[in-house]
N, C-alpha and C positions, 0 to 999 in steps of 0.2 A: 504494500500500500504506500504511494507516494502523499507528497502533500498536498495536490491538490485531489485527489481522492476523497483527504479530510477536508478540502477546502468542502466537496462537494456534502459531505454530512453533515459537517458544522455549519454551515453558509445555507447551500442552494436547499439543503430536504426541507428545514425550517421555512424560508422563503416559500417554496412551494406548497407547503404544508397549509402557512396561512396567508396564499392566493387561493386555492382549492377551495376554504374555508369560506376566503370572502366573495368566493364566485360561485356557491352553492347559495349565498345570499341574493345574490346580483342576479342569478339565473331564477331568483322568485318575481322577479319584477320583470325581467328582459327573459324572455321565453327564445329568442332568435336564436341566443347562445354567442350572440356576437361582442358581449363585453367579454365573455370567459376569453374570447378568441383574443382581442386584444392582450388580455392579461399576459395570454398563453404564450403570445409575438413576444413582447417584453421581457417576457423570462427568458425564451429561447437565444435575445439581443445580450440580456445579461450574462446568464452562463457564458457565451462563445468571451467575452471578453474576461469573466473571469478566471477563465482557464487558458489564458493567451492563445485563442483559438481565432485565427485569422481568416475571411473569406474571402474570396474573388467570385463574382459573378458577373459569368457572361452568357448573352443571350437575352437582356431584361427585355428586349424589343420585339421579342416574339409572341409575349402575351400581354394583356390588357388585366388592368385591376378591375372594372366595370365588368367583363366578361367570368363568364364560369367555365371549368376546365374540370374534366377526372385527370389529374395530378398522377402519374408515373416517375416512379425512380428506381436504382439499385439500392439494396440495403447493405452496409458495409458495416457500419459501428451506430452505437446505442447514442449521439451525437446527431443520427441524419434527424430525426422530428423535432428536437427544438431548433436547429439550429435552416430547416425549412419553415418551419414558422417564424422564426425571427430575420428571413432574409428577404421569404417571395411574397407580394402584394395582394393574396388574395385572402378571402374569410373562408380559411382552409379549416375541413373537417376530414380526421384521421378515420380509417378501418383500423381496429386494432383489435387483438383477441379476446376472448370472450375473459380467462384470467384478469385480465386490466380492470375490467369493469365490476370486479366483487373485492377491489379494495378498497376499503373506508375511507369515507372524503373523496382522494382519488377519484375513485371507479365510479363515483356517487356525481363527480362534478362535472369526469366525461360524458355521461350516459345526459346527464341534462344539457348539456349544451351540444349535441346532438351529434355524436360521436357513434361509427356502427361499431359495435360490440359481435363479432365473430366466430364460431366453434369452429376450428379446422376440420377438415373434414369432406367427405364428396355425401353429407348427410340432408336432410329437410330443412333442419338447423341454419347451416351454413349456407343454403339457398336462400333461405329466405333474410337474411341478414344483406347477401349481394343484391336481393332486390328491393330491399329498406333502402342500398346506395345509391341506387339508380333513382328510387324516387328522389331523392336529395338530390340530384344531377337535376332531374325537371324541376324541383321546385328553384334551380337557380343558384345552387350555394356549388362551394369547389369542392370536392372531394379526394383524397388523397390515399394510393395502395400503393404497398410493396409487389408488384407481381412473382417477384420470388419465394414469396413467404416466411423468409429466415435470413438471416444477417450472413454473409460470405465471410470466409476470416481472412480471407487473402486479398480482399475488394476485386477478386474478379466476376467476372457476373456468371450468377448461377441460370438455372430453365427456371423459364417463367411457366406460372401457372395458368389456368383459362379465365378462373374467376373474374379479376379484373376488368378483360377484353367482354365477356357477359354485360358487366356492370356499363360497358362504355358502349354497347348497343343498344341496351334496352333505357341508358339515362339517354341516351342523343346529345350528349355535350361532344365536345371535341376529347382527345387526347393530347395533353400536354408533357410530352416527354424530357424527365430531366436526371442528367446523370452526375454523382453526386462523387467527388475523389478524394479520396484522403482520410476519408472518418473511421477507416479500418486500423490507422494507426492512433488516432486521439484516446480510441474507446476498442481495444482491443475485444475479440472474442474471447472469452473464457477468463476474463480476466478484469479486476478490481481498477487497475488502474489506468489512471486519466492523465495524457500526455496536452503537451500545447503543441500548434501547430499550424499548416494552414490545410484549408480546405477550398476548392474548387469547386461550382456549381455550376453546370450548361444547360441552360433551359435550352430545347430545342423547339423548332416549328411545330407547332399543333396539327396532328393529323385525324383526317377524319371517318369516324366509324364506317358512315355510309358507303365511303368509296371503295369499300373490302368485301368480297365476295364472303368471306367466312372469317369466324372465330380466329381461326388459325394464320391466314393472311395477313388480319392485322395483328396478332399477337407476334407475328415473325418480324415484319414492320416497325413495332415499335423497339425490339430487341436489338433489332440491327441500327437503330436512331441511335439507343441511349448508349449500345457497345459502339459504334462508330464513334462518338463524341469520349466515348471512356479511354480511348484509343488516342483519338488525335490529341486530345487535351491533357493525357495524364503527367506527373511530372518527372522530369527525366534525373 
């Protein structure tokens, strides 16, 4: 355990603890979830600098803050969700697993501010959870999935799953592909501790459902977006 590890226990869990707190309040009055949202930006802004965690983002010109997107990335380190909330413009709502959602406060202040809660799984469960996403795609809010399902330890990119590509036919938003570099070594896999560093973010060109004959077409599409940009942009 290094020190910003304890920075992270002494400091950020507290911090977190009572925003959670005070956004289970805020979420009694603002049903949208969009103040939690905010809070959740500001943490995600805080943390990156108190871990001397640097970003670069390129791409911002590809998507619109007015607009709504289903939100793709790689998952590499336990660093990509705040530190995509605290970078990209939109009133970004996570898929996260269904565990998340039955921790006190926590799991209490995602589910209200309208976070989808998940069961892994090819089960009823977990269907009907990707088409709670979709409806959130129509009603207009961003949404955001790991298509991989699981963090890489190496940041290279693993097979994507279907789910996602579902959720991005049946909401009719666009696909906003973004590939995410570095946060494999901030927040290692299997491991406590938390390095400083920088990270790189490539929004890429929004691509769209309709124009994909199937499932699979654009689930290969978007894999070849975010690994072509994982490629050209990683750091040498």
């Amino acid at each position: 355990m290094n020190y910003r590890t304890l920075l992270f226990f002494l400091i950020l869990v507290p911090i977190m603890i009572i925003g959670m707190s005070l956004s289970l309040l805020i979420n009694l009055f603002d049903r949208t979830g969009n103040s939690f949202h905010r809070i959740a930006a500001w943490w995600g802004r805080f943390s990156a600098k108190l871990f001397g965690i640097s970003i670069e983002t390129i791409g911002s010109e590809n998507y619109s803050a007015n607009q709504h997107y289903l939100v793709i990335s790689n998952h590499a380190g336990m660093a990509d969700i705040p530190l995509l909330l605290g970078t990209m413009k939109l009133n970004l709502r996570f898929v996260a697993k269904e565990e998340l959602g039955k921790i006190p406060i926590f799991g209490w202040a995602l589910k209200q501010a309208g976070y989808i809660m998940i069961r892994r799984g090819q089960n009823r469960d977990a269907l009907k959870s990707l088409l709670d996403a979709a409806e959130t795609l129509k009603n207009g809010r961003s949404i955001h999935i790991f298509p991989e399902g699981t963090r890489s330890e190496t940041g290279e990119m693993l097979p994507f799953k279907r789910g996602a590509f579902l959720v991005a036919q049946k909401g009719g938003a666009p696909i906003l592909p973004v590939t995410i570099i570095g946060s494999h070594l901030i927040t290692p896999k299997k491991s406590l501790k938390i390095h400083k560093g920088k990270i790189r973010i490539i929004i890429g060109k929004p691509i769209t459902p309709s124009n994909f004959e199937s499932i699979e077409d654009l689930m290969l599409e978007s894999f070849r977006t975010i690994e072509g940009n994982l490629q050209r942009y990683r750091f040498n």
